[in-house]
N, C-alpha and C positions, 0 to 999 in steps of 0.2 A: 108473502110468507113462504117460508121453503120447504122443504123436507123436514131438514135438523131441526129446524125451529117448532112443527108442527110436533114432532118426537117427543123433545123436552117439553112442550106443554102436555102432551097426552100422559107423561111418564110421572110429572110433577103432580099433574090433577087426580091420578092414580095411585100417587104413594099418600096424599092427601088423605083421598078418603078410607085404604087400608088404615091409615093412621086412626083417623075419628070412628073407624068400623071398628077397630081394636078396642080403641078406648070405650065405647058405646056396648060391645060386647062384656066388657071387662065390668063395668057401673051395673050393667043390669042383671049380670050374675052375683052381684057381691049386694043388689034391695032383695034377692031372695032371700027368705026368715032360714029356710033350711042353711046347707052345710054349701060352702062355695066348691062347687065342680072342676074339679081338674081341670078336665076336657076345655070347659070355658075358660081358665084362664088360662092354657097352653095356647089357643084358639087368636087370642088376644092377644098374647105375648108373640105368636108367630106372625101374626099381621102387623102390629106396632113396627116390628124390625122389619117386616119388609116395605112397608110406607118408609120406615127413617131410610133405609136402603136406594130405595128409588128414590129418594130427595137428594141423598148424597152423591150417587151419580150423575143427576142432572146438575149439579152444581159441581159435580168436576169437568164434566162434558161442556159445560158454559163458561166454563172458567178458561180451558183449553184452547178454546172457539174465539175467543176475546186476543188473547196470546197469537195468534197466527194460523 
């Protein structure tokens, strides 16, 4: 396994879990009975796009890599 390879897995496994951290931030601010926090879903919404971010680069990065 090489460098590149190792990247795009560390990068893919990372945008993963900002994803499901977003999502998981986002679900547990919105069973609170009070008023849903800003803060929390700004929080949530900035990790979701940066998981989708880091999925979409390694899949242009591998796409690339495939190419030549």
């Amino acid at each position: 396994m090489n460098l590149g390879s190792q990247r795009t897995t560390h990068k893919r496994a990372l945008g993963t879990i900002a994803i499901l951290a977003g999502l998981f931030v986002s679900v547990v601010s919105m069973m609170d009975d009070n008023a849903v926090s800003v803060a929390a879903l700004v929080l949530s919404i900035v990790l979701v796009l940066t998981g989708v971010g880091l999925r979409i680069e390694v899949a242009i990065n591998e796409s690339r890599s495939y190419r030549g």
